[in-house]
Structure formats: structure tokens, C-alpha cells
C-alpha positions as CSV (number, residue, x, y, z in Angstrom):
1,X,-106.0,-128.6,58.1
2,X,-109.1,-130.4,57.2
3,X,-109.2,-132.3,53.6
4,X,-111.9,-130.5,52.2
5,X,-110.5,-127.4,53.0
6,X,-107.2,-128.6,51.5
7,X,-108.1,-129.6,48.4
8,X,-109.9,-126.0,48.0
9,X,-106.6,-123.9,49.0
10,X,-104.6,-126.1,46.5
11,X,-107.4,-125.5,43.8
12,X,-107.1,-129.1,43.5
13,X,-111.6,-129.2,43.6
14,X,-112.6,-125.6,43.1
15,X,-115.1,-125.7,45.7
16,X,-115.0,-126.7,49.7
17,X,-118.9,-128.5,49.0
18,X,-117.8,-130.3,46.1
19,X,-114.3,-131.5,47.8
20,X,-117.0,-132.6,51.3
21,X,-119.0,-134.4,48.7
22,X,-116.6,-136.0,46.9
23,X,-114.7,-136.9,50.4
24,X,-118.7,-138.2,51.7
25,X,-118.8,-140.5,48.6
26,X,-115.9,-142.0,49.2
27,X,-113.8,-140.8,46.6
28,X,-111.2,-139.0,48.4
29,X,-108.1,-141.2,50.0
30,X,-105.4,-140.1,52.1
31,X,-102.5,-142.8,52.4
32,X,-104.5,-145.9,51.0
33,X,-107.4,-145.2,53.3
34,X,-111.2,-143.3,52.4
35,X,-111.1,-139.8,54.1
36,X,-113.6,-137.8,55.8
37,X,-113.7,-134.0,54.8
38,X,-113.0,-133.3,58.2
39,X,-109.8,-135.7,58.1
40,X,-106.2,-133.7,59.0
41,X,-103.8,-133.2,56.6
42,X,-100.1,-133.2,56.9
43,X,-97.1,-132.7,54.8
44,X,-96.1,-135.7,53.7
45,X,-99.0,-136.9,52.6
46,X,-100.3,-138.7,49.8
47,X,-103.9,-138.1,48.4
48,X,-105.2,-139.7,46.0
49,X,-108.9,-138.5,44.3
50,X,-110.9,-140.5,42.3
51,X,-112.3,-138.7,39.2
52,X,-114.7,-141.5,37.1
53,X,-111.9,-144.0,35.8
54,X,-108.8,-142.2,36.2
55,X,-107.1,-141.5,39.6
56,X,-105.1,-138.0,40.3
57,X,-102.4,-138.8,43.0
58,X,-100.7,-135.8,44.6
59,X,-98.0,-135.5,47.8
60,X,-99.0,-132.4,49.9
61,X,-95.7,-130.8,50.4
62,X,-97.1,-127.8,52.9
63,X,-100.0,-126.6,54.4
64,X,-101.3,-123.4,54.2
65,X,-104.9,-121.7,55.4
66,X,-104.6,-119.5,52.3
67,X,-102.9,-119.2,48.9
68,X,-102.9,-117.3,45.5
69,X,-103.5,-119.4,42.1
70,X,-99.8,-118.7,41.4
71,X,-98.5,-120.2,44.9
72,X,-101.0,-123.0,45.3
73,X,-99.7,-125.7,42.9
74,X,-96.3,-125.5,45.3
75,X,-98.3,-126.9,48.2
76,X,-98.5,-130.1,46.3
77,X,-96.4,-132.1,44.2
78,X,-98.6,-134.6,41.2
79,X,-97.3,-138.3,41.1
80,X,-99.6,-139.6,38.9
């Protein structure tokens, strides 16, 4: 599944532009490196997303194409 899209499903970023502009500023990193919004995700996973000075890292646990506010926070596991 594409990041952008990701981060939209999980709820992580409420919005697919905002995710694809926050990936297209570099701000977005999947596994140490800048992502692309149109980078793949996989379980496994580690995304990290830069919001001003702090840093929200999250595992992706599973990928889904679609899920409820309830079920979304299980596709994703917070580290720090």
C-alpha cells in the first residue's frame, strides 16, 4: 500500500494531501530513509513522521485498504 494512503487508513494524518505533502517535504521516513507518498508499505515496518520538534515513531503491524476509527489504531503499534 502506498504511504500516503497508509497514514490516511491508520488516521495517523487525517488526510491523503496532507500525508503526500508532508511525505513531498521530506518529513515522512520509513526505516531511517525519506519516503515518497507513493513508497510501499509493509508489516514490519517502522515510520517515523516528523511533526515540528517532536518525532511520532510507529511499527505498521498490518495493512489494510480500509478501516473503521475503532480498528485502525491495531494496524499500527506507537514506539515513541
Amino acid at each position: 500500500m502506498r504511504l500516503d494512503k497508509f497514514l490516511k487508513v491508520t488516521r495517523l494524518i487525517k488526510r491523503r494531501t496532507v500525508a503526500k505533502e508532508f511525505a513531498e517535504n521530506e518529513r515522512v521516513l520509513i526505516n531511517g530513509r525519506v519516503a515518497k507518498p507513493s513508497a510501499e508499505v509493509r508489516p514490519g515496518d517502522m515510520i517515523t513522521i516528523r511533526l515540528g520538534e517532536k518525532q511520532l515513531v510507529v511499527e505498521v503491524l498490518e495493512v489494510k485498504d480500509s478501516a473503521r476509527a475503532s480498528d485502525a489504531r491495531n494496524l499500527y503499534r506507537v514506539i515513541s
